[in-house]
Every structure is written in structure tokens, then in C-alpha cells.
C-alpha atoms as an extended CHARMM CRD file, in Angstrom:
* protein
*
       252  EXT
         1         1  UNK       CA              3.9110000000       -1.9880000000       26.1250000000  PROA      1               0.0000000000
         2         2  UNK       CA              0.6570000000       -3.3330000000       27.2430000000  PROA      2               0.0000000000
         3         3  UNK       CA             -1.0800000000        0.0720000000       27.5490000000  PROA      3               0.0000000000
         4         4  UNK       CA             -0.0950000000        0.3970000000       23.8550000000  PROA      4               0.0000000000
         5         5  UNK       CA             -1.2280000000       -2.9420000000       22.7630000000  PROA      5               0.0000000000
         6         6  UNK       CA             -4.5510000000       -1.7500000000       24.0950000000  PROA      6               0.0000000000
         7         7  UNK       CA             -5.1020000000        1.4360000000       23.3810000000  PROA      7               0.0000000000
         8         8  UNK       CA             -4.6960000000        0.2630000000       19.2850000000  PROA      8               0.0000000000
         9         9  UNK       CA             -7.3330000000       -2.3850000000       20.2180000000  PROA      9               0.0000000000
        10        10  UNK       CA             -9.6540000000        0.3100000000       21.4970000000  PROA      10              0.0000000000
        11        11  UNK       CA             -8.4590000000        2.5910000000       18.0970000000  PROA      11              0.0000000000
        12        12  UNK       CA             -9.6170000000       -0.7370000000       15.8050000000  PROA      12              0.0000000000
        13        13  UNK       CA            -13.0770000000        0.2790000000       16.9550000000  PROA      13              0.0000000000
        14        14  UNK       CA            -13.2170000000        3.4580000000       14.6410000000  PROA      14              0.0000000000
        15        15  UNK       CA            -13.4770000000        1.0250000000       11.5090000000  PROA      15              0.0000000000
        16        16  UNK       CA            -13.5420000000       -2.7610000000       10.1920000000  PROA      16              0.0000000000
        17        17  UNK       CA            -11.0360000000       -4.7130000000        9.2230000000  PROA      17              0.0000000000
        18        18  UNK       CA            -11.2000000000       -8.3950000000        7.8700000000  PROA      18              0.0000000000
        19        19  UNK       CA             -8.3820000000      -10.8590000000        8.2540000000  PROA      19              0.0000000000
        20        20  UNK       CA             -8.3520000000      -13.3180000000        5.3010000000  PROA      20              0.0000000000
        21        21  UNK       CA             -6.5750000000      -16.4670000000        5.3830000000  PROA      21              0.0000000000
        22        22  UNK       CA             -5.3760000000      -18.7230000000        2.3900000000  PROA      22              0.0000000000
        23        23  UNK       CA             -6.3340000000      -22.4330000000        3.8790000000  PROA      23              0.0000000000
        24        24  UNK       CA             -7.3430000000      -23.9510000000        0.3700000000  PROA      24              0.0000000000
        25        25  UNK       CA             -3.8890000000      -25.8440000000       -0.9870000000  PROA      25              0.0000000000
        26        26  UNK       CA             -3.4200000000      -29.7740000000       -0.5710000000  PROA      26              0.0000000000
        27        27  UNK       CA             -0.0380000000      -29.1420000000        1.0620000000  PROA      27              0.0000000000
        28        28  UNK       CA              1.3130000000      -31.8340000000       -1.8640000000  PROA      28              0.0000000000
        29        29  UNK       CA              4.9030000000      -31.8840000000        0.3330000000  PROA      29              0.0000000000
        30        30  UNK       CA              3.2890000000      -32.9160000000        3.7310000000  PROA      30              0.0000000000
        31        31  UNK       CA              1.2810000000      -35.7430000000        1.6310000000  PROA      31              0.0000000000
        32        32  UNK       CA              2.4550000000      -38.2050000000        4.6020000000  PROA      32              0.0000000000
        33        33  UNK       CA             -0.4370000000      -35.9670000000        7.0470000000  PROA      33              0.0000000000
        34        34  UNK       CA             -2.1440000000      -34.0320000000        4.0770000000  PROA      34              0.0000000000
        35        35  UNK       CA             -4.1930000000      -37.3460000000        3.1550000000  PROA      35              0.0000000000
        36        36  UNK       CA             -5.6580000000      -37.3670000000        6.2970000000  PROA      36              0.0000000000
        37        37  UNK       CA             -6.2840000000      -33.9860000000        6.7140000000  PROA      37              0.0000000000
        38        38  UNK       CA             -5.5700000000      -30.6070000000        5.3970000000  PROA      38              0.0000000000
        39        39  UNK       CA             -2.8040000000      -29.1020000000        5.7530000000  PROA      39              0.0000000000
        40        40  UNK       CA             -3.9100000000      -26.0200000000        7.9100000000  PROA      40              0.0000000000
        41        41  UNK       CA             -5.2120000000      -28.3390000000       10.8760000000  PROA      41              0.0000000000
        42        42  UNK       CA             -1.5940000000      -30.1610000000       11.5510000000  PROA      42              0.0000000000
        43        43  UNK       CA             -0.6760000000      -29.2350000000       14.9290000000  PROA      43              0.0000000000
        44        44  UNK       CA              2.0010000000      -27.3330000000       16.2360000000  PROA      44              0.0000000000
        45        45  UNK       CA              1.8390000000      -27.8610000000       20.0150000000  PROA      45              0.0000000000
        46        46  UNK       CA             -1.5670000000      -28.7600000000       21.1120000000  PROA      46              0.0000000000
        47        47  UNK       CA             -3.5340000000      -26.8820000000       18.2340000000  PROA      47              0.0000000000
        48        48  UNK       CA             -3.5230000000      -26.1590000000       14.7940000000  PROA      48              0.0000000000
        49        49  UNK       CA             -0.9530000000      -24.0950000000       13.1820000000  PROA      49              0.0000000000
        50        50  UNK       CA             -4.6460000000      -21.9410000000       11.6600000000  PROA      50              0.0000000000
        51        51  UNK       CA             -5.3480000000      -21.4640000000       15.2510000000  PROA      51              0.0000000000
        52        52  UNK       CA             -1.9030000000      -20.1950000000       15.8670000000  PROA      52              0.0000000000
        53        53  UNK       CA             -2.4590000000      -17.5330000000       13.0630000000  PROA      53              0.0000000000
        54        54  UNK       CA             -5.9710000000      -16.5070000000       14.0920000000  PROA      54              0.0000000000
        55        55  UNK       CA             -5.0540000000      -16.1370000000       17.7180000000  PROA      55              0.0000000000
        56        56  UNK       CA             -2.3340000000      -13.6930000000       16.7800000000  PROA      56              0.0000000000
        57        57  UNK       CA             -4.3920000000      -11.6330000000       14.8210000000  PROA      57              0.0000000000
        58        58  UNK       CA             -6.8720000000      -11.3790000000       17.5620000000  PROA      58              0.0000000000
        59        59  UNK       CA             -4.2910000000      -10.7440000000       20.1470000000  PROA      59              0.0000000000
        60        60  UNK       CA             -4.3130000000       -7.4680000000       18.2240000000  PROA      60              0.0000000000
        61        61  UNK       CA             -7.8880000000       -6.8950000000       18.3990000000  PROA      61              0.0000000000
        62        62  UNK       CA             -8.9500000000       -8.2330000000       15.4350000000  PROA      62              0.0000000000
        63        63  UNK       CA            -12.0010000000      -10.5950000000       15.2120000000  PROA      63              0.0000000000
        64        64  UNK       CA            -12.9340000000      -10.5730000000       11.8380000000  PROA      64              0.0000000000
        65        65  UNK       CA            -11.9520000000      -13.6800000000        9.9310000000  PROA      65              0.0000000000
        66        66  UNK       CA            -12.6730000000      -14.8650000000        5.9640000000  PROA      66              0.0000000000
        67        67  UNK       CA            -11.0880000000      -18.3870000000        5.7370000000  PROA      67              0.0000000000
        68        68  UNK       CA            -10.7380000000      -19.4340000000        2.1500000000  PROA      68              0.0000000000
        69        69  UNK       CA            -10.9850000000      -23.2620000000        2.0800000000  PROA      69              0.0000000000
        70        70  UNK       CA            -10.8280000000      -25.9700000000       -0.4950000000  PROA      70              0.0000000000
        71        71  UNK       CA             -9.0330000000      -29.1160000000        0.0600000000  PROA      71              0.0000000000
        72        72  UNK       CA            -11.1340000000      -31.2260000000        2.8680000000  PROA      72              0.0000000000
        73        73  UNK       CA            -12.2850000000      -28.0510000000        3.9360000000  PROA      73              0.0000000000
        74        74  UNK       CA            -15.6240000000      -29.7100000000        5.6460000000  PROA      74              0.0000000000
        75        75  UNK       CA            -13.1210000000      -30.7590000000        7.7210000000  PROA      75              0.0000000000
        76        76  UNK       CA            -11.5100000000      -27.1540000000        8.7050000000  PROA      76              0.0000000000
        77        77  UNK       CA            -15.6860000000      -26.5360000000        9.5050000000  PROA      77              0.0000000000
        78        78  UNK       CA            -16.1060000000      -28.8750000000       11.4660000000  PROA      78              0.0000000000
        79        79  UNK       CA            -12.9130000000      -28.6240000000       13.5820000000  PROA      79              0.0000000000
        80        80  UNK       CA            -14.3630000000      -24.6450000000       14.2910000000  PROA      80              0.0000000000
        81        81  UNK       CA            -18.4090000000      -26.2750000000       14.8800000000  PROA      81              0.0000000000
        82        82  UNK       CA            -16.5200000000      -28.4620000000       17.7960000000  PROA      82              0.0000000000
        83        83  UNK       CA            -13.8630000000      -25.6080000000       18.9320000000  PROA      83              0.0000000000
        84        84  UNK       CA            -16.2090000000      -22.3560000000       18.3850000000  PROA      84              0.0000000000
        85        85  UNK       CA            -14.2040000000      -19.4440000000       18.8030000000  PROA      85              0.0000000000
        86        86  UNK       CA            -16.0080000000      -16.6060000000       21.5000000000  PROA      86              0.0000000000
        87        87  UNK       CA            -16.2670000000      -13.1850000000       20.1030000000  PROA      87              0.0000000000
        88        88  UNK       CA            -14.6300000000      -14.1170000000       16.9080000000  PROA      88              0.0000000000
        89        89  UNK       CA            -16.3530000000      -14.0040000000       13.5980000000  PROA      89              0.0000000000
        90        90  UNK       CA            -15.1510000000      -16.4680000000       11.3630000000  PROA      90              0.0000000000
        91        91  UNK       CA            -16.5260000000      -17.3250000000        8.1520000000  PROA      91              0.0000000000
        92        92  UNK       CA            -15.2600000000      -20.2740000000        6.2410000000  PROA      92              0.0000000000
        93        93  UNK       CA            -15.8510000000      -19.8180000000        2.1890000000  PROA      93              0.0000000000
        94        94  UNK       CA            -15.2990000000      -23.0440000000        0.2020000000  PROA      94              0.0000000000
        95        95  UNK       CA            -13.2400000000      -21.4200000000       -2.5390000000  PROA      95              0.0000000000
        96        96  UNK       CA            -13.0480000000      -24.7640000000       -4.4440000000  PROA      96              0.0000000000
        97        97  UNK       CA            -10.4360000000      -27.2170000000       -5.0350000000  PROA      97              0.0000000000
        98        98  UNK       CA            -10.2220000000      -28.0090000000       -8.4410000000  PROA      98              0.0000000000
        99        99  UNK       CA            -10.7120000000      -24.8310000000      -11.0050000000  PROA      99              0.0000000000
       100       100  UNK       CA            -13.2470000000      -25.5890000000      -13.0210000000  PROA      100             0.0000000000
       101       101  UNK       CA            -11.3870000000      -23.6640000000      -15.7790000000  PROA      101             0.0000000000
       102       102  UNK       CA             -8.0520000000      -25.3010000000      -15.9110000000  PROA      102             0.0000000000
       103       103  UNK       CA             -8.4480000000      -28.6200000000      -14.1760000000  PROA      103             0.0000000000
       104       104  UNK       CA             -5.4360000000      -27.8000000000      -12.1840000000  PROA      104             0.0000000000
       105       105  UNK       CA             -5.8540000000      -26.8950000000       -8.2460000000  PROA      105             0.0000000000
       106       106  UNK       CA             -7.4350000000      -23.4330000000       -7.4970000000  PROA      106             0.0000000000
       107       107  UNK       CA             -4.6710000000      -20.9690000000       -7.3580000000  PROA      107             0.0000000000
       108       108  UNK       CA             -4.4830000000      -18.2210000000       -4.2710000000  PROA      108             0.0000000000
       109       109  UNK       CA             -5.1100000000      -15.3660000000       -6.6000000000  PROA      109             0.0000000000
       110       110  UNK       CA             -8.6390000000      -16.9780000000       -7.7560000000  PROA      110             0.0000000000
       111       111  UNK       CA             -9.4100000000      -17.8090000000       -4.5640000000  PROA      111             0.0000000000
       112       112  UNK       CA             -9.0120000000      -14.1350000000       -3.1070000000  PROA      112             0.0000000000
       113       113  UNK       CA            -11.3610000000      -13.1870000000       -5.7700000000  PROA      113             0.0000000000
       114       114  UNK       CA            -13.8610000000      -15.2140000000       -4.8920000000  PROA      114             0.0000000000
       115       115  UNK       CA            -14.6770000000      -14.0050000000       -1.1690000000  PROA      115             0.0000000000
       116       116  UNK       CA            -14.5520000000       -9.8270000000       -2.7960000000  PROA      116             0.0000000000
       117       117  UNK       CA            -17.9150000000       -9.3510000000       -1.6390000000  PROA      117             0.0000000000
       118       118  UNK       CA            -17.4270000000      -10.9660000000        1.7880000000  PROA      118             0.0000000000
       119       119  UNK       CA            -15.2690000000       -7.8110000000        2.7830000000  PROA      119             0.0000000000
       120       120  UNK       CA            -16.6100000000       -4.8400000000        4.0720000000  PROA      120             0.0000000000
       121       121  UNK       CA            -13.8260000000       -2.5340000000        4.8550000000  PROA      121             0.0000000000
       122       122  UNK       CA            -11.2040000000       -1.1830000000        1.7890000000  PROA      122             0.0000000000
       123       123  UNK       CA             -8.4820000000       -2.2190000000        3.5200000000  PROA      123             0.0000000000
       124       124  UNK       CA             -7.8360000000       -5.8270000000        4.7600000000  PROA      124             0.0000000000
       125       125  UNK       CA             -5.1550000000       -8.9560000000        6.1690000000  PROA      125             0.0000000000
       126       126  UNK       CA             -4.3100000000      -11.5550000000        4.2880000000  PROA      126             0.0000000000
       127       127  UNK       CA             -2.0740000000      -14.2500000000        5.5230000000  PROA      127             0.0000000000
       128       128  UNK       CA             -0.7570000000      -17.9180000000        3.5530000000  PROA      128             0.0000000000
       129       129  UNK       CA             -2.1640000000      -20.4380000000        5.8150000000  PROA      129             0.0000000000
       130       130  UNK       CA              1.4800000000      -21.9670000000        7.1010000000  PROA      130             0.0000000000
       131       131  UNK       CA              3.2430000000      -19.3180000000        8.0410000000  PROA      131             0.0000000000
       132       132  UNK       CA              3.9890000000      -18.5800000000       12.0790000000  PROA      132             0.0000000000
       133       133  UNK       CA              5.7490000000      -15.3220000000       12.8260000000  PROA      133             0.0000000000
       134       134  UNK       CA              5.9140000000      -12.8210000000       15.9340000000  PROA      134             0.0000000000
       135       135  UNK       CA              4.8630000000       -9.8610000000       13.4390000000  PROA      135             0.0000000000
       136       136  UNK       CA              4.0050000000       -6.4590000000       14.7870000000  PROA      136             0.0000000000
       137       137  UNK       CA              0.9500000000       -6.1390000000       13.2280000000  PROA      137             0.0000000000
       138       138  UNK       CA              0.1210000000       -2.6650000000       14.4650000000  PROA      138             0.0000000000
       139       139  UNK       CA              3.2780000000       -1.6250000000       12.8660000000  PROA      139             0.0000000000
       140       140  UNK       CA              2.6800000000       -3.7480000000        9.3020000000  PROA      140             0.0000000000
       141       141  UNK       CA             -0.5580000000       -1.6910000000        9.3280000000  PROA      141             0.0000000000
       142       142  UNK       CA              0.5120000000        2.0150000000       10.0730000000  PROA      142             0.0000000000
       143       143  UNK       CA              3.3780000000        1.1850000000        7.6170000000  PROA      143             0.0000000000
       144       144  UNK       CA              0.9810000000        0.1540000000        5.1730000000  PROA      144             0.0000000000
       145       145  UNK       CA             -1.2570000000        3.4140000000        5.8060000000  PROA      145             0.0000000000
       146       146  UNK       CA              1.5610000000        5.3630000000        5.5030000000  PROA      146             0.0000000000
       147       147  UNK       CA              2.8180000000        4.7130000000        2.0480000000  PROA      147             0.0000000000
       148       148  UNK       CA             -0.7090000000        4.6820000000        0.4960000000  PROA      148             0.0000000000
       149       149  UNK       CA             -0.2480000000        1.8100000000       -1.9440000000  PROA      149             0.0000000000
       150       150  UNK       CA             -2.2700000000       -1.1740000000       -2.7130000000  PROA      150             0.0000000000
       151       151  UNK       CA              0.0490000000       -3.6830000000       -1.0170000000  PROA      151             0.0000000000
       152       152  UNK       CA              2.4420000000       -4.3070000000        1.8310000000  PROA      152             0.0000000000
       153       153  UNK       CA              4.0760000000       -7.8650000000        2.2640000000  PROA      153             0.0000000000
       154       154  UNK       CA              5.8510000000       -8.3020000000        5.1650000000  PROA      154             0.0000000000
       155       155  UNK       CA              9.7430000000       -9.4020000000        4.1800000000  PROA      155             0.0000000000
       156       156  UNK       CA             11.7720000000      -12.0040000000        5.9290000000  PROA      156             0.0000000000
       157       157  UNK       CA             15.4830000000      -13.5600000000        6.0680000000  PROA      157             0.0000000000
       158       158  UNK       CA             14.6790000000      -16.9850000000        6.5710000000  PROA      158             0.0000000000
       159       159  UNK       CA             17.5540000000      -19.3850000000        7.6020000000  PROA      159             0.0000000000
       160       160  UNK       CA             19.0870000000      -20.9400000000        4.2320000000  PROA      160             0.0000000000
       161       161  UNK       CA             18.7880000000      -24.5400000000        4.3930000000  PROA      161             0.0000000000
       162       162  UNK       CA             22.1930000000      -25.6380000000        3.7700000000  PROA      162             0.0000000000
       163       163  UNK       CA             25.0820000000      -25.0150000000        5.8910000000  PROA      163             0.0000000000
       164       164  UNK       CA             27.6350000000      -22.5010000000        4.3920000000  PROA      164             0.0000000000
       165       165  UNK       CA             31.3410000000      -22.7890000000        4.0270000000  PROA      165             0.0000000000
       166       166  UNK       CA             33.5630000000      -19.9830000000        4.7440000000  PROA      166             0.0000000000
       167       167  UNK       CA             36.5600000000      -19.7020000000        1.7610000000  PROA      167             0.0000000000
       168       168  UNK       CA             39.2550000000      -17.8420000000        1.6910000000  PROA      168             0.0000000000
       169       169  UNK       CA             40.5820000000      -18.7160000000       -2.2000000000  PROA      169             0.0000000000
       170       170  UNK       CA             39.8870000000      -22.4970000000       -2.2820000000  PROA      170             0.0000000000
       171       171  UNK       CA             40.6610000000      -22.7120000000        1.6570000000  PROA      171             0.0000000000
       172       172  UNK       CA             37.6510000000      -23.8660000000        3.7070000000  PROA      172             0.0000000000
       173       173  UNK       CA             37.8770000000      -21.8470000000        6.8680000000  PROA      173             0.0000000000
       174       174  UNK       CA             34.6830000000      -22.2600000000        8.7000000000  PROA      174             0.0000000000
       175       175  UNK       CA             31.4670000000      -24.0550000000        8.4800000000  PROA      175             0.0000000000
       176       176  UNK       CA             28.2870000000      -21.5170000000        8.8070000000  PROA      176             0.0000000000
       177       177  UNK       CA             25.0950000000      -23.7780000000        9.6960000000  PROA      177             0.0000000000
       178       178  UNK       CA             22.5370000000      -22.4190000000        8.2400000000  PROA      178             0.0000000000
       179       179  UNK       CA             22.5430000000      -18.7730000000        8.8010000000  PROA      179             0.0000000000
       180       180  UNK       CA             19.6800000000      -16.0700000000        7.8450000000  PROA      180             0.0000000000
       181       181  UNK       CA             19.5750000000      -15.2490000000        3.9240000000  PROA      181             0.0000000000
       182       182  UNK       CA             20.8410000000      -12.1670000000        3.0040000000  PROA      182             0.0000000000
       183       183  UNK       CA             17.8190000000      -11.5470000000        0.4470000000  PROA      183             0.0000000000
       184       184  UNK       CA             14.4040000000      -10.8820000000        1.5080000000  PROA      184             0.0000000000
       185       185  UNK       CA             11.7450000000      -12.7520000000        0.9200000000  PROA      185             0.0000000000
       186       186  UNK       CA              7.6740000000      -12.8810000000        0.8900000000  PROA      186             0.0000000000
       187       187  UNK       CA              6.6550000000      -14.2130000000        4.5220000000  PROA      187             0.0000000000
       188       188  UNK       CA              2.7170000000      -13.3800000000        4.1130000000  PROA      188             0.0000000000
       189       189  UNK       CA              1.5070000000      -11.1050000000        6.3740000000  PROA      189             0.0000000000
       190       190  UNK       CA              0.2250000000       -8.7620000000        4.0350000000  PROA      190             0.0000000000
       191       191  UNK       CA             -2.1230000000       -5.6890000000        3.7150000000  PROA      191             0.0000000000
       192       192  UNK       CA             -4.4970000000       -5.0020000000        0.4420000000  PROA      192             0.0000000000
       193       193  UNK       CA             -6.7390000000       -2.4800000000       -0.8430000000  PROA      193             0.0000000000
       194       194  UNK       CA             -9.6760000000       -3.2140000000       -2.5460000000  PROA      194             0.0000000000
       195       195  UNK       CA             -7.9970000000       -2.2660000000       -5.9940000000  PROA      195             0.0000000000
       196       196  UNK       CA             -6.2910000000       -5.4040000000       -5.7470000000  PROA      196             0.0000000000
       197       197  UNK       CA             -8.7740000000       -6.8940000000       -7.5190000000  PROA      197             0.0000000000
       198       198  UNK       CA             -8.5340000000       -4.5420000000      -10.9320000000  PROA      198             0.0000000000
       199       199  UNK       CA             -4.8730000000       -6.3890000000      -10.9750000000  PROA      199             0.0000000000
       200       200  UNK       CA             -6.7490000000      -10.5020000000      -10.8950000000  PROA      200             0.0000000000
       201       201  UNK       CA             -7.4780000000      -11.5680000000      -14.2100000000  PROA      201             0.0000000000
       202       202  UNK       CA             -8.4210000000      -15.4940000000      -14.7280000000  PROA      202             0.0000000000
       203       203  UNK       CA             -5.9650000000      -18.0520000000      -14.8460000000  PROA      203             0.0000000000
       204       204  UNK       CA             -3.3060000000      -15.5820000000      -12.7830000000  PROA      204             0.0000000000
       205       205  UNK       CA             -0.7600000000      -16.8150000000      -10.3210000000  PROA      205             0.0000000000
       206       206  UNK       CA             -0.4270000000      -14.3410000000       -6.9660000000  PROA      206             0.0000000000
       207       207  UNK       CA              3.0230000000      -13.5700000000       -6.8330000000  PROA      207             0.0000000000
       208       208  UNK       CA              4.0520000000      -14.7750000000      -10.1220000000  PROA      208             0.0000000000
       209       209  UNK       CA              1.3950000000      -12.2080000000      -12.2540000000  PROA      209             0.0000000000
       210       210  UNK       CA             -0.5750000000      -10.1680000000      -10.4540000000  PROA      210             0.0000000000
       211       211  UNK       CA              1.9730000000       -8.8650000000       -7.7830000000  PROA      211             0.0000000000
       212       212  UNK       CA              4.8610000000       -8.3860000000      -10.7710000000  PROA      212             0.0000000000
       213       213  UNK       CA              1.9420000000       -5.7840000000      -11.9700000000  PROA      213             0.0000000000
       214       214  UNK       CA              1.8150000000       -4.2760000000       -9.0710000000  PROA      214             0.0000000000
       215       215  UNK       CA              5.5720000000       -4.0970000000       -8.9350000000  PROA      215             0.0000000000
       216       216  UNK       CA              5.6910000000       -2.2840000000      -12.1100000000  PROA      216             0.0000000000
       217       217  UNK       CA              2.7390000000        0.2120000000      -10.4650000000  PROA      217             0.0000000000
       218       218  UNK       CA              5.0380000000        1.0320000000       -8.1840000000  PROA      218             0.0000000000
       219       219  UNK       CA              2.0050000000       -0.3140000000       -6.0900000000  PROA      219             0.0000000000
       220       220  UNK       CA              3.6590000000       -2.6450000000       -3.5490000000  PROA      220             0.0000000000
       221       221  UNK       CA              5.6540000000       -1.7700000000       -0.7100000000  PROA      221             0.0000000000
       222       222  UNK       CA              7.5910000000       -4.7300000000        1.5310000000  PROA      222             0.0000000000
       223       223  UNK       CA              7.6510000000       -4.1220000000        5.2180000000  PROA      223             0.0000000000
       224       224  UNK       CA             10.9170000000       -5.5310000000        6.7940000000  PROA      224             0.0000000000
       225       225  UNK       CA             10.3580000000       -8.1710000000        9.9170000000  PROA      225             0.0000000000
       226       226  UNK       CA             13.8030000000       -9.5830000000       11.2760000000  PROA      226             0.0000000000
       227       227  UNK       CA             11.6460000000      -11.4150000000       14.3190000000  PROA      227             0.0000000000
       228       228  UNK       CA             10.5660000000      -14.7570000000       14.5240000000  PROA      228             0.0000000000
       229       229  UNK       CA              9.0570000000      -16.3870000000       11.3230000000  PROA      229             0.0000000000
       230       230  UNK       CA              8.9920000000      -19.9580000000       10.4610000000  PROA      230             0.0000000000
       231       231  UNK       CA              6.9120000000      -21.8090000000        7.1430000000  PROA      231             0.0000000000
       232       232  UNK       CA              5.4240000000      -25.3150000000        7.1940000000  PROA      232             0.0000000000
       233       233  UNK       CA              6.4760000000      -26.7600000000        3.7260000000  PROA      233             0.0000000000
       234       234  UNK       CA              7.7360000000      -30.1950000000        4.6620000000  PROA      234             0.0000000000
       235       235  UNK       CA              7.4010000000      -32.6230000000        7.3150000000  PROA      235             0.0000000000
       236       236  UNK       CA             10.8430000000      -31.2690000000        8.5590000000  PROA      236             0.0000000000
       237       237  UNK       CA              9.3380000000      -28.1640000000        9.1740000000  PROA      237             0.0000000000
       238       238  UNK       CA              6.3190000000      -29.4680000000       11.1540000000  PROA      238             0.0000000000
       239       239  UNK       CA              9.0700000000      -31.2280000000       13.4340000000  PROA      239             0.0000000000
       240       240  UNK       CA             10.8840000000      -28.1070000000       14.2130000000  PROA      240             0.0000000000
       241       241  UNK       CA              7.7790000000      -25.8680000000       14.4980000000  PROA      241             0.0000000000
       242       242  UNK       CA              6.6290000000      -28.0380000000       17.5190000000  PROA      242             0.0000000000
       243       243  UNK       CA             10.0120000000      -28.8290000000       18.9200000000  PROA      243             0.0000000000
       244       244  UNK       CA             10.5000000000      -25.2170000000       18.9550000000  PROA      244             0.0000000000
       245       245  UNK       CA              7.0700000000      -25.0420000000       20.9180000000  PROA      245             0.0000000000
       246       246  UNK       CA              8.2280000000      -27.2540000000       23.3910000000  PROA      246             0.0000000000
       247       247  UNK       CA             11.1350000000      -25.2150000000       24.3270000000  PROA      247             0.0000000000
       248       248  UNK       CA              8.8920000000      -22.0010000000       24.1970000000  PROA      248             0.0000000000
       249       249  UNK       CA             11.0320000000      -20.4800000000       21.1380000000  PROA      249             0.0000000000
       250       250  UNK       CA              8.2330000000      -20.2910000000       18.6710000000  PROA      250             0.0000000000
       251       251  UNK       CA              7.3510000000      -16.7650000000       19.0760000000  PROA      251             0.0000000000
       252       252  UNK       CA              3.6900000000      -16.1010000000       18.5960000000  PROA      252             0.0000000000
């Protein structure tokens, strides 16, 4: 497995790729840490969960990082001027915080539009800056090459967060806590073309506008990850993230 893992490193070579990460939002649900700091530099373990995401990108090979910052992002900077990162080129674009437009908080479509001209390759990452997850990302890639369409989001079955009772008619017969969802849903980890940006128009929401068009392109393709994956929404979350560090279950 290792001879793989570094033979696609030495493959990643033969072109550029750039890894962008969505680091911009307030993280309104974790306001107990968020108004200290933003939400991308709360630690799971003994670094931040950004660090977490970069490192598994570059466990891959790839070194090529656009961070898209807003709120108290001197302060994502400055954490990377103190803890510089060898052989890894990381630029951090303030994307803004407040959208001079609407008044409202930048959304992650506008922000994506904003660092265009930082890429250099056609193809590139982009990953929400809270989610952990043991993806294959040689394998999100090829899949992605192979289908030839302007996205690929990887698709998880995260655990439901209520338990589930087992009926039989109005008979309780077991108590299910918390087991995977049956539907899939968006986990990040996704791969763009360029073209993406023909599909951003002002004032758009990601998900909510520009991939439905997409969607109806027949344009975006969801690659299935049953492995580790884990979002930091809530202060709950941040609890379990590094208690599941601790025990050496978080799978990155």
C-alpha cells in the first residue's frame, strides 16, 4: 500500500493541483470558542482541526494550498507566520467577512470566486473547513477524472443524531443508538473544474443554487466514502472529535 501511496505522489509531479479550503464562516454554533477565535483553529488533539485537513492532503502529495479566510482571519495568519509549514505553499486570501453587497456574512460560493485567479491548474480540491475524514483522495480524484464532469462531492452516512426505536406495529422492540443514515449526504471533499465558475452568479448560495444547476447539467457526480468522517458544528462535536483522538479512532 505504501509503494502505491508513493508512486501517485511521484505521478502528482506531471501537473498542479491546488487544494482550496473554506476557513471564512464565524462558526455562529461554537460562539462559546468562536469569539475568541475562529472556528478553523479549535483544536482537535494538539492542533487545529485546519491542520488536520492540510496534513491529509499533503500526506497525498499535495502542497498547494489557497485558504479562503474572513472571520479573524489575521489570526489564521498568524497562527501559520509562528507554525510555518516546510515545503508547503500556503496562501491565505482574506475573502471578506461581511459582503459588501448584502450586509449578510460572505457566503462560500462568493468566496470561491474570489481566489479564481489564484489557481493555476483546471482542476482543483476544495474542502469546508470542519470536516475530518479518512478519504482516499487518490481515488476521489481518478473517480472524478473518470466521469469528466465539473464536480465530484464526496458522499457520506453520517450517524443520525437521535437514537432509533425499532417497531413492530406500535411495539417498541429495540433501541438503535444512533446508527449511520441511510441517505447520503455532502461531506466536502470535493473536486472542480474551472467551469465552475460560469455556474456563480452574485448573491448565490453553494449548494443551495449553484450546485442544483449543476444537478440539472447533469454536471455533478457524488463519490461514495463509507470510512471515517466526522463535522464540527457544535461544541458536542468538538468534544467527540478530540475524545475520539485520544483513543486513536479519529481516522486521518
Amino acid at each position: 500500500m505504501m509503494n502505491e501511496h508513493n508512486s501517485f505522489k511521484e505521478k502528482l509531479s506531471e501537473f498542479y493541483m491546488e487544494c482550496v479550503i473554506l476557513c471564512g464562516g464565524k462558526g455562529a454554533r461554537l460562539k462559546e470558542l468562536t469569539e475568541e477565535i475562529p472556528k478553523s483553529l479549535i483544536k482537535i488533539g494538539d492542533k487545529p482541526i485546519l491542520l488536520h485537513l492540510i496534513e491529509r492532503y499533503s500526506n497525498y502529495g499535495f502542497k498547494s494550498f489557497i485558504l479562503c479566510v474572513g472571520y479573524k482571519g489575521e489570526m489564521i495568519k498568524k497562527y501559520f507566520e509562528e507554525h510555518p509549514q516546510e515545503d508547503l505553499d500556503i496562501q491565505i486570501i482574506d475573502t471578506g467577512n461581511i459582503s459588501e453587497e448584502t450586509g449578510e456574512f460572505v457566503l462560500k460560493a462568493e468566496r470561491l470566486k474570489k481566489i479564481k485567479n489564484y489557481l493555476k491548474g483546471d482542476t482543483f480540491f476544495v474542502s469546508y473547513g470542519d470536516d475530518l475524514a479518512d478519504v482516499d483522495l487518490e481515488e476521489l480524484l481518478k473517480f472524478h477524472k473518470k466521469n469528466g464532469k465539473i464536480g465530484t462531492i464526496t458522499a457520506v452516512h453520517p450517524n443520525n443524531p437521535y437514537g432509533i426505536l425499532g417497531l413492530k406495529g406500535d411495539l417498541i422492540e429495540k433501541f438503535i443508538e444512533k446508527p449511520p443514515m441511510i441517505e447520503w449526504v455532502n461531506g466536502g471533499y470535493m473536486v472542480l473544474h474551472k467551469k465552475i465558475f460560469d455556474y456563480i452568479k452574485k448573491g448565490q448560495e453553494l449548494e443551495n443554487e449553484v450546485f442544483r444547476k449543476l444537478v440539472i447539467d447533469k454536471e455533478l457526480c457524488a463519490f461514495k466514502h463509507s470510512g471515517f468522517w466526522k463535522s464540527m458544528n457544535t461544541f458536542k462535536d468538538v468534544k467527540e472529535l478530540n475524545e475520539l483522538w485520544r483513543k486513536g479512532n479519529a481516522k486521518l
